[in-house]
Structure formats: structure tokens, C-alpha cells
C-alpha positions as CSV (number, residue, x, y, z in Angstrom):
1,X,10.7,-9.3,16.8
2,X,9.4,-6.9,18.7
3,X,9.5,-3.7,16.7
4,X,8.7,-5.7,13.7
5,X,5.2,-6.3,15.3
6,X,4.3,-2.5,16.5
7,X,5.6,-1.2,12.9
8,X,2.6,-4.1,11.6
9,X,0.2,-3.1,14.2
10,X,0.9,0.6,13.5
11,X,0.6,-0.5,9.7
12,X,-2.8,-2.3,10.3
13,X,-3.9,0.8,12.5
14,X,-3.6,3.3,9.5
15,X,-5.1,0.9,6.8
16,X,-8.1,0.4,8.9
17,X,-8.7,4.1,9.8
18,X,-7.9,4.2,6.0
19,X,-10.9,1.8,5.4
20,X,-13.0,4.2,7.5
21,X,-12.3,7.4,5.5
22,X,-12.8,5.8,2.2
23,X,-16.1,4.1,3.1
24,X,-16.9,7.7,3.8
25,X,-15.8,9.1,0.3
26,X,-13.1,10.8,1.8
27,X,-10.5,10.1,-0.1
28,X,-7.7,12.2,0.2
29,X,-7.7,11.7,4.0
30,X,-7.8,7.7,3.2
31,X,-4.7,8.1,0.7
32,X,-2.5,9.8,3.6
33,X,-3.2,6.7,5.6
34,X,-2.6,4.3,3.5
35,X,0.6,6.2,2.5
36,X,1.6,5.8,6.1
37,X,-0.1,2.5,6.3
38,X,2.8,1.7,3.6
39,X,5.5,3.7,5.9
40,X,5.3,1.2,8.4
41,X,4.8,-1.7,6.7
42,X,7.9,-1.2,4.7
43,X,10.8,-3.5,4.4
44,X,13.6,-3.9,2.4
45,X,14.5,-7.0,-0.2
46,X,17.2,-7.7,2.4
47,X,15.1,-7.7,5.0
48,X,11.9,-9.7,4.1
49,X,14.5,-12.5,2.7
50,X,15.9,-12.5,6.4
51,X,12.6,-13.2,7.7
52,X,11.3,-16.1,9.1
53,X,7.9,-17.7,6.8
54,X,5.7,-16.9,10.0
55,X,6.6,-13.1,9.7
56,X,6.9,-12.9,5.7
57,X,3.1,-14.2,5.9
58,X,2.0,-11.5,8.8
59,X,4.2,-8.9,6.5
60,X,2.3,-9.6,3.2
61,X,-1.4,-9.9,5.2
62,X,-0.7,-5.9,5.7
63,X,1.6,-5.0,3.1
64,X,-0.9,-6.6,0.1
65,X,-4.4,-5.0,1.5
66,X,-2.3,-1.5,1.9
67,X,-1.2,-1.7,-1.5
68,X,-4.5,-2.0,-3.1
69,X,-6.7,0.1,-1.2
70,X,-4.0,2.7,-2.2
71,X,-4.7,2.0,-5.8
72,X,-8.3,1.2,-5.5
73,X,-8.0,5.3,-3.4
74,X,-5.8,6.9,-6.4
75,X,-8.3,5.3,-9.2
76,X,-11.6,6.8,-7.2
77,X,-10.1,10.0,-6.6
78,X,-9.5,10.1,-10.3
79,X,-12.6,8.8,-11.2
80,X,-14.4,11.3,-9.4
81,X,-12.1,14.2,-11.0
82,X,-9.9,14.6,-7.7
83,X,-6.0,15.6,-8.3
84,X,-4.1,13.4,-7.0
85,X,-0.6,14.9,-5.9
86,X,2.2,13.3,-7.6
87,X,4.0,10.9,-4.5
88,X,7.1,11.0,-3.2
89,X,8.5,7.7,-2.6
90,X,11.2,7.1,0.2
91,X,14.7,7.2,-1.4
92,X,14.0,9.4,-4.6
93,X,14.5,12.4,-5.5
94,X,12.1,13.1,-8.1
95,X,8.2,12.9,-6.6
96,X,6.0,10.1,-8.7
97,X,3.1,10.3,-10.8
98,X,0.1,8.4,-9.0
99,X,-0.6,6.0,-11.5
100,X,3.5,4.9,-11.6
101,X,3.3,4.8,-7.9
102,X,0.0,2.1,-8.4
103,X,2.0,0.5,-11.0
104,X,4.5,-0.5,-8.9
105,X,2.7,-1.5,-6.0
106,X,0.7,-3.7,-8.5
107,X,3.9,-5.3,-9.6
108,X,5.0,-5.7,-5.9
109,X,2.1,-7.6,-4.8
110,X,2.1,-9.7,-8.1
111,X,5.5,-10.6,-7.5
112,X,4.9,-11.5,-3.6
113,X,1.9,-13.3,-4.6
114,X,1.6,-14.4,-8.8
115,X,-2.2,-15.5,-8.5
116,X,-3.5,-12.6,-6.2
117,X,-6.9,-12.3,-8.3
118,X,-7.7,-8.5,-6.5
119,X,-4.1,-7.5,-8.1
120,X,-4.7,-8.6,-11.6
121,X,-8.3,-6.5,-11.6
122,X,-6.5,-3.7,-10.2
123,X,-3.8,-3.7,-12.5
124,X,-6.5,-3.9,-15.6
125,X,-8.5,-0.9,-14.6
């Protein structure tokens, strides 16, 4: 249990100093948190099935928040006429574009959570 907690606590860390730099229109610094944010709060099919209801809930209260400010970052930043670096995702060879990288983490919170209203907008803009 007890690494499962710090990697949480180290996820929840980064999202809110995430929070901070985005607040602040800084939005490439906010993006490197949340990607780290996402690091940390990263577990495997295998494992989130092994966990107990308790620790899937604490999981998803950081993992679904992450998720979104890191779309709601990538949108912004290409809103505002940012480039946003493709991403390279843990496992893959090939970096990501941005907007794949949203989709899925779209689709992952819609499939941890089918009525999350905040995940449906995101997906639609």
C-alpha cells in the first residue's frame, strides 16, 4: 500500500503545481506537470483490476482530473497558437501527436467513468 499512496501523493503534487502554472497562462510548464502528474499516477490494466474499490476510487480521483487538465492544457496552447510537441507515451516507440494523446486519455476516463460530464465536453471541443 504504501508506495501506491506516495506515487498518488506525488501525482496529486504535480497536478496541483500544474493547476498553478496554468492559472498563470503558463502553459507549457503546466503540460510537463501534468505529464508527470500522469507518470505517477500510472497503472496498468492488471494492476488497477488487482486493486481493492478503496484504492481504484483514490486512483481515479487523480488519474481523471490529470487527464483533463492535460487536454484542457493541449487545447489552450493550441488555441492560443502554441506548438505543442508531439508526446511520447511510455512503451512506444513512435512519439504521439497531442490531439491522439487527448484522444485517448478522453476514452480512458470515459471508460473508467461512462457519465463523466467534464469528459464528454472535452472530447467535443
Amino acid at each position: 500500500g504504501y508506495v501506491f499512496e506516495e506515487r498518488l501523493a506525488t501525482a496529486a503534487e504535480h497536478k496541483d503545481r500544474g493547476n498553478e502554472h496554468f492559472k498563470a497562462g503558463e502553459w507549457q510548464i503546466a503540460l510537463r506537470r501534468y505529464e508527470r502528474a500522469l507518470y505517477h499516477c500510472a497503472f496498468d490494466p492488471m494492476q488497477m483490476y488487482d486493486l481493492m474499490e478503496k484504492h481504484k476510487a483514490a486512483a481515479y480521483a487523480v488519474q481523471t482530473p490529470v487527464k483533463l487538465n492535460y487536454v484542457a492544457c493541449v487545447l489552450q496552447m493550441r488555441e492560443a497558437g502554441l506548438d505543442v510537441a508531439p508526446v511520447q507515451v511510455e512503451g512506444e516507440e513512435e512519439p504521439r501527436d497531442p490531439l491522439d494523446r487527448c484522444e485517448e486519455l478522453i476514452g480512458e476516463v470515459l471508460k473508467a467513468e461512462p457519465n463523466h460530464a467534464k469528459a464528454h465536453f472535452r472530447r467535443a471541443q
